[in-house]
C-alpha positions as CSV (number, residue, x, y, z in Angstrom):
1,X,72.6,114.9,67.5
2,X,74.0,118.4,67.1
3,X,77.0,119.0,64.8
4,X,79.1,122.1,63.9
5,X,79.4,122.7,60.8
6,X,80.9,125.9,58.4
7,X,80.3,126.6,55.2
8,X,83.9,126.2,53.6
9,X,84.6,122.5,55.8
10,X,83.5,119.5,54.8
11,X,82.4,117.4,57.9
12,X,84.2,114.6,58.6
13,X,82.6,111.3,58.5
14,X,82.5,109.6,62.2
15,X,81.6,106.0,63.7
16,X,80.0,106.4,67.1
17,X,81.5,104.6,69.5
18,X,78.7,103.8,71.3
19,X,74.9,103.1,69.8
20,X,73.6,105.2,72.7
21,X,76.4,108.0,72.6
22,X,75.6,111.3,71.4
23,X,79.1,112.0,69.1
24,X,80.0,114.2,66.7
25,X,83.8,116.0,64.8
26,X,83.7,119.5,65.4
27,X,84.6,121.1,62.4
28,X,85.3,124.9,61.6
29,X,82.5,127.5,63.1
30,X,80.8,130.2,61.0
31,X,81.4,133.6,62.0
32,X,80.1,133.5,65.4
33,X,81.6,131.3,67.6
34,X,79.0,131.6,70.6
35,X,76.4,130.5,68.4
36,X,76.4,126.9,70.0
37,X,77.0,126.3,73.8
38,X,80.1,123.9,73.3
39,X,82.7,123.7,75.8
40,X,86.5,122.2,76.1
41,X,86.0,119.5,79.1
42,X,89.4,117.5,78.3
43,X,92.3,118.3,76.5
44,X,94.3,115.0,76.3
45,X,96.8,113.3,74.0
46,X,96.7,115.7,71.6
47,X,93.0,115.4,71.2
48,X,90.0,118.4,72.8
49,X,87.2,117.2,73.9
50,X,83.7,119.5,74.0
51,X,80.6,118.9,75.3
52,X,76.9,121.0,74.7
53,X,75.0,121.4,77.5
54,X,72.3,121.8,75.6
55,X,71.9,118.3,73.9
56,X,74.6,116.3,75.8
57,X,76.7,116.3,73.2
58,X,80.3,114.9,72.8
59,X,82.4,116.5,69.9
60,X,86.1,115.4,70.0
61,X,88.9,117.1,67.5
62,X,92.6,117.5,67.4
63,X,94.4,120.1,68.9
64,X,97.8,119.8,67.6
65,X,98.9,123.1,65.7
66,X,98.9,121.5,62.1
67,X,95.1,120.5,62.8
68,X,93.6,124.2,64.1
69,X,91.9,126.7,61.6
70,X,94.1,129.1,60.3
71,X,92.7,132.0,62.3
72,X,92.7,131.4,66.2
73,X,91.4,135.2,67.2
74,X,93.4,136.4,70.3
75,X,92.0,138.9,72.7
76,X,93.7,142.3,73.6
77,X,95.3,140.2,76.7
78,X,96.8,137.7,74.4
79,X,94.8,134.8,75.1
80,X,94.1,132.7,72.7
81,X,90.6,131.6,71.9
82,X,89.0,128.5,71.1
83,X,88.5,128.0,67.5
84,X,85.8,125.6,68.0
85,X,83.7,126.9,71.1
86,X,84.9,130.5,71.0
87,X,86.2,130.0,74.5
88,X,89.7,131.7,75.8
89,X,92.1,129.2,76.3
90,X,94.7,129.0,78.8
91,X,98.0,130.1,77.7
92,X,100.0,127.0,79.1
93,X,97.9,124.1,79.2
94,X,98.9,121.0,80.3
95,X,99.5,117.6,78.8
96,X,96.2,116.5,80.9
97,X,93.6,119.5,81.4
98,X,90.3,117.9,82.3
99,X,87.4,119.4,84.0
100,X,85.8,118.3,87.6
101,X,82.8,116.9,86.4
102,X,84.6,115.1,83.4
103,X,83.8,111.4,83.8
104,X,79.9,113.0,85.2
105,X,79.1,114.7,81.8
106,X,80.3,111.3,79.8
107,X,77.4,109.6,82.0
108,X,75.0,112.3,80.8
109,X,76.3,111.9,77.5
110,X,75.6,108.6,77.4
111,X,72.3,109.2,78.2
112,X,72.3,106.3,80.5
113,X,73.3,107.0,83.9
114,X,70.0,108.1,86.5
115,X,72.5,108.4,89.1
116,X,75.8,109.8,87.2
117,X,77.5,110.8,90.4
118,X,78.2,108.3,93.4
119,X,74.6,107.7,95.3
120,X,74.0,109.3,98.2
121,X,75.2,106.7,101.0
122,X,71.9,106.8,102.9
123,X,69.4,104.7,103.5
124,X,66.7,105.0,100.7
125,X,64.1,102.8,101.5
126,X,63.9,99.2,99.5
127,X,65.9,100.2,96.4
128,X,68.0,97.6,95.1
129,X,71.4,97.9,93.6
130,X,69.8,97.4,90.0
131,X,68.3,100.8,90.1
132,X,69.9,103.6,88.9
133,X,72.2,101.9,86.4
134,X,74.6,103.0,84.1
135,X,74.6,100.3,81.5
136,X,76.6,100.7,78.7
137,X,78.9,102.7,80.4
138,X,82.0,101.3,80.1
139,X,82.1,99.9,77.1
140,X,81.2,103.5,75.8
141,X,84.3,105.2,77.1
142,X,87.1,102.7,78.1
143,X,89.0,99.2,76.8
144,X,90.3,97.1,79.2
145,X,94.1,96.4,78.8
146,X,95.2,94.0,81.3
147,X,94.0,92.8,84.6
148,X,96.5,94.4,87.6
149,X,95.4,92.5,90.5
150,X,92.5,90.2,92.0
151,X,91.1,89.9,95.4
152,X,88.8,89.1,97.9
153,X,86.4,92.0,97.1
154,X,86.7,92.3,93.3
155,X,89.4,92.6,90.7
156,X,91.3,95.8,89.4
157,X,91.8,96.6,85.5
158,X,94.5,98.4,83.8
159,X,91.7,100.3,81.3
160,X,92.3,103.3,78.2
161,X,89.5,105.9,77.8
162,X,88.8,106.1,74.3
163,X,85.9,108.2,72.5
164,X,85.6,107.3,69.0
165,X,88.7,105.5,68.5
166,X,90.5,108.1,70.2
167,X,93.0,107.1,72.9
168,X,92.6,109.9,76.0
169,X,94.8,108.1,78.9
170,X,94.6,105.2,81.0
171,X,93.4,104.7,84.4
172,X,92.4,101.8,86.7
173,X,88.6,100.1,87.1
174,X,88.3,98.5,90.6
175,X,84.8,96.1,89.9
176,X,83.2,95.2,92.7
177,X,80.8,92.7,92.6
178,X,77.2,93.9,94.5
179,X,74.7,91.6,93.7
180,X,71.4,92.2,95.7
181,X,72.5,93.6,98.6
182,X,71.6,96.8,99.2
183,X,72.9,97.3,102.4
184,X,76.3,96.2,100.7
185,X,76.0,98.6,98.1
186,X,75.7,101.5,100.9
187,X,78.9,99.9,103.1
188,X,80.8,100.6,99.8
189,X,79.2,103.6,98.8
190,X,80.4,105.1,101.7
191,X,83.6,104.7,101.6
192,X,83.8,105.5,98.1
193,X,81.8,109.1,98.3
194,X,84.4,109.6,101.5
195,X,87.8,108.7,98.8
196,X,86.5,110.9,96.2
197,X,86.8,114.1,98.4
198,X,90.0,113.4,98.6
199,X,93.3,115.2,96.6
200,X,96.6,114.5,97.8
201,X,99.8,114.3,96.1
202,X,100.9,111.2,97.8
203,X,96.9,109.6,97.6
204,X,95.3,108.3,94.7
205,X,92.6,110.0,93.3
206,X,89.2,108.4,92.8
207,X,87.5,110.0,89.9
208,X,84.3,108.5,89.2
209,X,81.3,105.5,90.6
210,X,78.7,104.3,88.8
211,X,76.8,100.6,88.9
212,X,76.4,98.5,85.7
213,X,76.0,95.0,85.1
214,X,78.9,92.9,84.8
215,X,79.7,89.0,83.6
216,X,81.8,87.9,85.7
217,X,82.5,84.7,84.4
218,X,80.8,82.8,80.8
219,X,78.8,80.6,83.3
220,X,77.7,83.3,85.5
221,X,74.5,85.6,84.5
222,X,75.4,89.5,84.9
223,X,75.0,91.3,87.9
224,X,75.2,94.1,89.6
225,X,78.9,95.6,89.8
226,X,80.4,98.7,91.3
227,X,83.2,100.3,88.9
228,X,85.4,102.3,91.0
229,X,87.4,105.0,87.9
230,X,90.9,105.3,89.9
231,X,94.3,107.1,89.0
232,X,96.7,105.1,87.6
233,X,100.1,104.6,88.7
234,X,102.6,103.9,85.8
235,X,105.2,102.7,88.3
236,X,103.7,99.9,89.5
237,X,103.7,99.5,93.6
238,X,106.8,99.4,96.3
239,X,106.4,95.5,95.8
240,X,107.5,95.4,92.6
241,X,109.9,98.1,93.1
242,X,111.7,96.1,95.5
243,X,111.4,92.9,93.9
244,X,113.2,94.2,90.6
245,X,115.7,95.1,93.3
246,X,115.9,92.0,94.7
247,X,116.1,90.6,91.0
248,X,113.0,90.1,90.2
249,X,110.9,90.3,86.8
250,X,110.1,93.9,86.7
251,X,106.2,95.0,87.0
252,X,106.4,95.8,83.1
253,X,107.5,92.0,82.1
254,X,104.7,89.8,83.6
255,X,105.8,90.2,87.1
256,X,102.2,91.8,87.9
257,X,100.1,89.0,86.2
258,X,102.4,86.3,88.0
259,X,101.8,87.6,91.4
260,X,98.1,88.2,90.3
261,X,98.1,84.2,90.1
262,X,100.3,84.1,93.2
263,X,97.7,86.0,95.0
264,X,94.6,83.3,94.7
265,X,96.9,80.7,96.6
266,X,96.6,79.9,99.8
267,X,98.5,81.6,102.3
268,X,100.7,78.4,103.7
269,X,101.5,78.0,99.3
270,X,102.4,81.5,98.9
271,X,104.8,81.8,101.2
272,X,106.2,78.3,100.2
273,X,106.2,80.0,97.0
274,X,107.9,82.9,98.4
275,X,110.8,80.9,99.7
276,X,111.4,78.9,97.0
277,X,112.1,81.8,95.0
278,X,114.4,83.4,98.2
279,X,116.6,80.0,97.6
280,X,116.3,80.2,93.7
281,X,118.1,84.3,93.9
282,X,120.4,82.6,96.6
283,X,121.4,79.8,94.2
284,X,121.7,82.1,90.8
285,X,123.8,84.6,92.9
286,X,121.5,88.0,91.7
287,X,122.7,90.8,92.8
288,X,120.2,92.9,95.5
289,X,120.4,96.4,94.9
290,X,119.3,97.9,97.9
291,X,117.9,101.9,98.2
292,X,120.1,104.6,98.0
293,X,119.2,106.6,101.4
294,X,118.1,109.7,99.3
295,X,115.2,106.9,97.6
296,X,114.5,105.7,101.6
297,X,113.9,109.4,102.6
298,X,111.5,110.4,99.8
299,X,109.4,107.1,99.1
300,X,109.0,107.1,103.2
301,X,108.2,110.8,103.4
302,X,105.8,110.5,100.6
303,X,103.8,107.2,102.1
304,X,103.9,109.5,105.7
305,X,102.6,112.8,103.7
306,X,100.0,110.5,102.5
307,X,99.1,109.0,105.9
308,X,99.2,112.3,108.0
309,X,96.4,113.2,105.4
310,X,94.2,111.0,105.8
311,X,94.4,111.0,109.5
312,X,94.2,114.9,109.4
313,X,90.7,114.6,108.3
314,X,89.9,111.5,111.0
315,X,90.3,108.4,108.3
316,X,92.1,105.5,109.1
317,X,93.3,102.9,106.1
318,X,94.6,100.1,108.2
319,X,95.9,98.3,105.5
320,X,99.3,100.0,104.7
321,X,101.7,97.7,102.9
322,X,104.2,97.5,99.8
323,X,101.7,96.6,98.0
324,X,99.2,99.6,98.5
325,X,102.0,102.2,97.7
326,X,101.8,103.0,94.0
327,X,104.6,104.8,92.2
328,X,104.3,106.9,89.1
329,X,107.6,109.1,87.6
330,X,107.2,112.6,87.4
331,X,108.6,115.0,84.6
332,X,112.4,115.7,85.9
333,X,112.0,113.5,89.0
334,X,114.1,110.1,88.9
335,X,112.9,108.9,92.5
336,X,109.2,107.8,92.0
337,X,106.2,109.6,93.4
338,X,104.4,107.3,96.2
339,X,100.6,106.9,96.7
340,X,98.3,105.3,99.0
341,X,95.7,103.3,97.2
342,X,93.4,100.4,98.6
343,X,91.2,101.7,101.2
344,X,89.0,98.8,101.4
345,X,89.3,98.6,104.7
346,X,89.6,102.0,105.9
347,X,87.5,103.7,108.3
348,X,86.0,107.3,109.1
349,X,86.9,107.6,112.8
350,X,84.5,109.8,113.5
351,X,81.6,108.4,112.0
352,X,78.6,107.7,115.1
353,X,78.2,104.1,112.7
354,X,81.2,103.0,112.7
355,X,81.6,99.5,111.7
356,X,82.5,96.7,114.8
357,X,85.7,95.1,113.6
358,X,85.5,92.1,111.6
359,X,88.6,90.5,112.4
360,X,89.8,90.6,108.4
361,X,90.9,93.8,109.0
362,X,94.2,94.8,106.7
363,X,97.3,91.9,106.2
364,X,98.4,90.5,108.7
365,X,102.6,90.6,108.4
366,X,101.7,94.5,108.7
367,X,99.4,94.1,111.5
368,X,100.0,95.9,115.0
369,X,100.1,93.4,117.9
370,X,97.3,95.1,119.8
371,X,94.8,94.5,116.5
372,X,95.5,90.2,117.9
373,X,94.5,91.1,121.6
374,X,91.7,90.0,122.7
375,X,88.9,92.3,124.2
376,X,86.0,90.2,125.6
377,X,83.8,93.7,126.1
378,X,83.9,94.1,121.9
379,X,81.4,92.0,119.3
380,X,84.0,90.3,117.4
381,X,86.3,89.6,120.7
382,X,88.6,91.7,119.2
383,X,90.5,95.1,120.3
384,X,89.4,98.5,118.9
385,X,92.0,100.5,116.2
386,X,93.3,103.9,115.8
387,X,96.3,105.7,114.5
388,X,98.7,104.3,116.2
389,X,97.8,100.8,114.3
390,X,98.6,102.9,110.9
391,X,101.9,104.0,112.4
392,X,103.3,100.4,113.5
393,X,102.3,99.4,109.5
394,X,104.1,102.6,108.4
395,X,107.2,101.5,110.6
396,X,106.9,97.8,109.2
397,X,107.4,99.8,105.2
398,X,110.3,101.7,107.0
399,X,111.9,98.3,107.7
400,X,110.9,96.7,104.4
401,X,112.6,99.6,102.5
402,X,115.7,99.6,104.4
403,X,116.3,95.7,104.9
404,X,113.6,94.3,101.7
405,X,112.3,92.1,104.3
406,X,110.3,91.9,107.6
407,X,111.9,90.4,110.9
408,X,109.5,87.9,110.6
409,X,110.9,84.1,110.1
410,X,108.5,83.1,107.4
411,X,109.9,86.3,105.4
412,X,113.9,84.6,105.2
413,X,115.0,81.9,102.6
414,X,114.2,78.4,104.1
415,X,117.9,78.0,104.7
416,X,117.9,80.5,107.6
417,X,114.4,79.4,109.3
418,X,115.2,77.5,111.9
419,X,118.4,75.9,110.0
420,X,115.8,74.0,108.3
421,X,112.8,74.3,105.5
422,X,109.4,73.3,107.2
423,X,106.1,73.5,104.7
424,X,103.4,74.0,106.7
425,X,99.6,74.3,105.9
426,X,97.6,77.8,106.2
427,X,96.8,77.7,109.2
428,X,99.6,76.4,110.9
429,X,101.5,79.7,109.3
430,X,99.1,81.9,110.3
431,X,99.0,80.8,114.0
432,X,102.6,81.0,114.0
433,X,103.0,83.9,112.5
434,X,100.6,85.7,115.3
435,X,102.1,83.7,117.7
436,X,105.6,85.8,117.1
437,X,103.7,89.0,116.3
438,X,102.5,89.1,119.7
439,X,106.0,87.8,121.5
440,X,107.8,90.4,119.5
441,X,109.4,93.2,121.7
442,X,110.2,96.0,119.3
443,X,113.2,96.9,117.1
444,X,116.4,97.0,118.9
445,X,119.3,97.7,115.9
446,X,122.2,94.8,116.3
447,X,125.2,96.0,116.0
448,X,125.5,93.7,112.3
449,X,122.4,96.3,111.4
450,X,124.1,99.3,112.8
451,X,127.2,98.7,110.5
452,X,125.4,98.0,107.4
453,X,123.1,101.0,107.7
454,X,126.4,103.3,107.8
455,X,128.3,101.2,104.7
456,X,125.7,102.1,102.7
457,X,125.3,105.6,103.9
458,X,121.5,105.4,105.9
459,X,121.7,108.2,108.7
460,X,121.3,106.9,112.5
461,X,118.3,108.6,112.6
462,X,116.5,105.7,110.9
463,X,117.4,103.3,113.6
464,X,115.3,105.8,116.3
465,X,113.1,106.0,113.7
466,X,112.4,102.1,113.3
467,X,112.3,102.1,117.6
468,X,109.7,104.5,118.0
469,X,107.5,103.2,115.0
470,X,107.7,99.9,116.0
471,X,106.9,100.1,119.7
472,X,105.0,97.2,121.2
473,X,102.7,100.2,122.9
474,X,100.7,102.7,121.0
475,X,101.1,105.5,123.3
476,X,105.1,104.4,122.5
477,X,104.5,105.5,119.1
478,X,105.1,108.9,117.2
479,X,101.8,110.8,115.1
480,X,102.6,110.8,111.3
481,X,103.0,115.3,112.2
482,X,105.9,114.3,114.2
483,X,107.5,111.9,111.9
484,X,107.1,114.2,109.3
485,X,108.7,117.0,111.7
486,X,111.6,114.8,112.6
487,X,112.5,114.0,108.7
488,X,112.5,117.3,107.6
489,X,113.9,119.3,110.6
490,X,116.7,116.1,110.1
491,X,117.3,117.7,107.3
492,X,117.5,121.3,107.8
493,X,119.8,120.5,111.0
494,X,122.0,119.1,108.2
495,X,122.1,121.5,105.6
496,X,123.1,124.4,108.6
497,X,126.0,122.0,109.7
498,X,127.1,121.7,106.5
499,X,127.0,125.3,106.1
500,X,129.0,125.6,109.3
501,X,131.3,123.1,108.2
502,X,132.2,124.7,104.9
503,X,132.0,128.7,106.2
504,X,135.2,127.5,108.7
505,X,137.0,126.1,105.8
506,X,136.4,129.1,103.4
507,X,137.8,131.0,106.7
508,X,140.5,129.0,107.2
509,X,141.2,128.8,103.1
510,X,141.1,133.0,103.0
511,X,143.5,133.0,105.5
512,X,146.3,130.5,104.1
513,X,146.1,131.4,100.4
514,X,146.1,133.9,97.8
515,X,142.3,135.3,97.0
516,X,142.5,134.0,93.8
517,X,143.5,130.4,94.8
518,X,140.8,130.5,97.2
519,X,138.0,132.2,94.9
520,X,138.8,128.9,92.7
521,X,138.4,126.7,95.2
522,X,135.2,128.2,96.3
523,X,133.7,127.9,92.7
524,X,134.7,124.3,92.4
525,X,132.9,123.2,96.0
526,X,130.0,125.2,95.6
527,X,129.5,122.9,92.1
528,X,129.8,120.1,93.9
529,X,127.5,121.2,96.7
530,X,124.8,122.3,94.2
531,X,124.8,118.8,91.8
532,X,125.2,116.4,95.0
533,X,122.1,116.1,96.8
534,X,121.8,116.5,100.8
C-alpha cells in the first residue's frame, strides 16, 4: 500500500475499512506534487477522495479550509491547485463532485471485482452467475440504514457510503436475488446496462452493478445477488406525498416501513387495509390538504419530462405509478423534484428479442384496458404494449394528484362502495377490479368535479387533459411531446394575456391620473406580479 508522506507531517494512523481495501490518509507532499499519480475522484461531505492508478489506491482527507496545508499554490489563471495530488481544482466545486467511473475504481480498489462494470448482456457460453464476483464489496464501501421497500423481485435499502469511517452520502441498493440462473442474470443485466446510460433530471440515476453473495435470510445459505447502486431520493415517493396530505404518517416517521409490511399482504387484505384506514381519517375528521395547482403543474410536468425521455430513446416502463415517482428537494426549490424509478418491468421497444408479455406486466389499478384484452395470435393470450399504455398510467397520476384517488370503487371508504363494506378475497378483487377497468368509458368531468377544480383554482385545461389521457383508445391518446407542448404553451398563452390585461390598464391608468399616481401604481403591481407565481 502506497502512502504520501512529507518530511515535516506526521502520518496519521488509519483502520482500514476493509481487510482487502487498499487505504491510506494523505498527508502533506514534499516539494513535488506530481511525484505520485494520485487523483481527486470524489469530493463529498467535506471529505476528498484520491485514488493511484498505479497501485489502486484509496487515500481519503478533509477538505474543509482549517484542514488544508498552509500553501495551496495557485496558477497565473487563479486556479487553485490540489495540495495533495498537485491537480488544479475547480474554482466552484460542488457539495457532490464525483467522477464517472467512481463506484468502478472502488471495485478496483477493492481488488475484488473481475467484472467491476455491469457484464456484457450477451450470451457467454455456460458461465454461471458465481463468476465474476465482487465479494466483499459492499461491506467495504456502504452500511445499510433502513430497508425502503420489498417486493417480488428483491428488496431495496436505504445504504451510506463510508470509506474508513467516513460518511460520503447515501444512496439506495436494489438486491436482487440470482441464484443459478444464468439466463436470469442476462434478462436483468440487460435492463440494467440499458438504465445506466441514462441521465435525466426527472429519472433516477443508476450508478453502479456488481454480483456478490448475499444471505438472505439466517436459514438460507448465500447466494448469488445482483446489487443495483441507485440515486436516492430524500423526498420519499408521490405516495407518501399524498398520504401526509391525506393525513397520513409522513415517509420520515415509519410511514415507509409500515407500508413495507403492508406490501407482503395479499391484495384482497391490502385494500381491506386500505379502507379501514379511508373510515379511520373519515371518523378522526383529518383535514386533506389537497395540491395547490402550481405543485399539480410541476410534479406532472416533471413525471411527463421523465416519460417523453425514455420513450425518446424507444424504452417503455409500463409500470408508472405514485409509488415509482420519487421526490428529492432542491436548493431554493419548495415544490419537490419528481423521478421515475422502478423499471423492472420496462422494455427496449426496439430490441429484435423482445420479451413475449408475461401477463405480470406493471400494477394493475394503473393498467390500460387494452393490456386485459385478449389476443389469441400472442403466447401469453395477451395484447402487445406501446406508448400509449405509458400515457393512460401517466393520465391515471394526473387524476391521483388532482382528486388523491382513482375512480375506481375499491379506491373510496367502504361507506361509499356500493352503500355497503364488502371484504372480499384476492381474487374476487382482482376480477372485479378488471371487470370495471374494461367497462370504463373514459373521464367525462361532472359538473360536482368541474366546480371543485375552479374553488381551488386548477385551470380547465386539466379536465381536457384527464379526457385525452384517459381515452379508452390508444390512437385517442396524446404523445408525452404533445402533453409537454400543451403544458407549457398553456402557460405562455397566459403570461401574454396577462400582459395584455395589465398594458390596457396601465393605458387606461395614464390616462385618468397624474404620472406620478400612476408610476406608484405601476411599482406596486409589478411587485406583486414578480413574487406571485403564474
Amino acid at each position: 500500500m502506497d502512502e504520501l508522506s512529507g518530511p515535516s507531517s506526521p502520518a496519521p494512523s488509519t483502520t482500514s475499512s476493509s481487510p482487502r481495501l487498499a487505504l491510506a490518509l494523505v498527508v502533506n507532499q514534499d516539494d513535488h506534487p506530481h511525484a505520485h499519480p494520485w487523483t481527486p475522484i470524489l469530493t463529498a461531505s467535506h471529505q476528498v477522495v484520491l485514488y493511484n492508478a498505479h497501485s489502486h489506491a484509496l487515500a481519503i482527507r478533509s477538505s474543509t479550509p482549517h484542514a488544508l496545508p498552509p500553501s495551496s499554490p495557485t496558477h497565473g489563471h487563479g486556479t487553485m491547485q490540489c495540495p495533495y495530488c498537485g491537480q488544479d481544482m475547480p474554482q466552484q466545486r460542488q457539495t457532490d463532485d464525483r467522477a464517472p467511473d467512481y463506484f468502478k475504481l472502488l471495485a478496483v480498489a477493492n481488488e475484488t471485482a473481475s467484472r467491476p462494470s455491469t457484464p456484457p448482456a450477451h450470451d457467454e457460453g455456460a458461465r454461471s452467475p458465481g463468476s465474476g464476483m465482487a465479494q466483499g464489496y459492499f461491506d467495504a464501501f456502504f452500511r445499510v440504514e433502513q430497508r425502503l421497500g420489498m417486493g417480488a423481485s428483491g428488496a431495496v435499502f436505504l445504504v451510506q457510503h463510508v470509506i474508513d469511517g467516513n460518511e460520503l452520502g447515501r444512496f439506495a441498493v436494489k438486491r436482487i436475488a440470482v441464484g443459478s440462473s444464468p439466463a436470469y442474470l442476462l434478462d436483468i443485466l440487460r435492463e440494467v446496462r440499458l438504465l445506466e446510460t441514462l441521465r435525466h433530471d426527472n429519472i433516477i440515476s443508476y450508478h453502479h452493478a456488481w454480483l456478490e453473495s448475499f444471505r438472505w435470510s439466517p436459514f438460507q445459505s448465500p447466494v448469488p445477488t445482483l446489487h443495483i447502486l441507485m440515486q436516492w431520493a430524500d423526498g420519499g415517493s408521490l405516495d407518501d406525498l399524498i398520504e401526509a396530505r391525506l393525513g397520513g404518517p409522513p415517509a420520515s416517521t415509519g410511514g415507509k416501513e409500515q407500508r413495507d409490511d403492508d406490501a407482503e399482504l395479499s391484495r384482497g387484505a391490502r385494500i381491506r387495509l386500505h379502507r379501514a384506514r379511508a373510515k379511520q381519517r373519515t371518523e378522526q375528521g383529518r383535514a386533506v390538504h389537497y395540491l395547490s395547482a402550481e405543485e399539480v403543474r410541476s410534479l406532472f410536468l416533471d413525471v411527463a419530462s421523465g416519460l417523453a425521455f425514455l420513450h425518446e430513446r424507444a424504452i417503455l416502463h409500463l409500470d408508472l405509478k405514485p409509488g415509482n415517482v420519487l421526490l428529492t428537494f432542491d436548493d431554493g426549490r419548495i415544490i419537490p423534484r419528481a423521478m421515475l424509478s422502478d423499471f423492472g418491468t420496462s422494455l427496449d421497444s426496439l430490441l429484435p428479442e423482445q420479451r413475449p408479455r408475461t401477463g405480470n406486466t406493471g400494477t394493475l389499478e394503473y393498467a390500460a384496458p387494452e393490456s386485459l384484452l385478449p389476443r389469441d395470435h400472442t403466447v401469453t393470450g395477451l395484447a402487445p404494449l406501446d406508448s400509449k399504455a405509458d400515457m393512460w398510467s401517466l393520465g391515471m397520476i394526473l387524476y391521483k394528484l388532482v382528486f388523491f384517488r382513482l375512480p375506481w370503487k375499491f379506491g373510496q371508504p367502504p361507506a361509499q362502495v356500493d352503500g355497503q363494506e364488502r371484504r372480499l378475497d384476492s381474487g374476487g378483487v382482482q376480477a372485479e377490479l378488471e371487470e370495471e377497468i374494461r367497462a370504463y368509458k373514459g373521464f367525462t368531468a361532472t359538473p360536482l368535479q368541474k366546480s371543485t377544480l375552479a374553488r381551488r383554482g386548477l385551470p380547465r385545461a386539466i379536465v381536457a387533459l384527464l379526457e385525452s389521457l384517459l381515452h379508452v383508445s390508444p390512437r385517442g391518446r396524446p404523445t408525452c411531446e404533445r402533453v409537454l407542448s400543451a403544458v407549457r404553451d398553456a402557460s405562455v398563452r397566459l403570461f401574454f394575456l396577462l400582459f395584455l390585461i395589465s398594458f390596457s390598464f396601465f393605458v387606461f391608468l395614464f390616462r385618468s391620473f397624474s404620472s406620478s399616481c400612476f408610476f406608484s401604481f405601476l411599482s406596486c403591481f409589478l411587485s406583486f406580479f414578480v413574487l406571485v407565481p403564474w
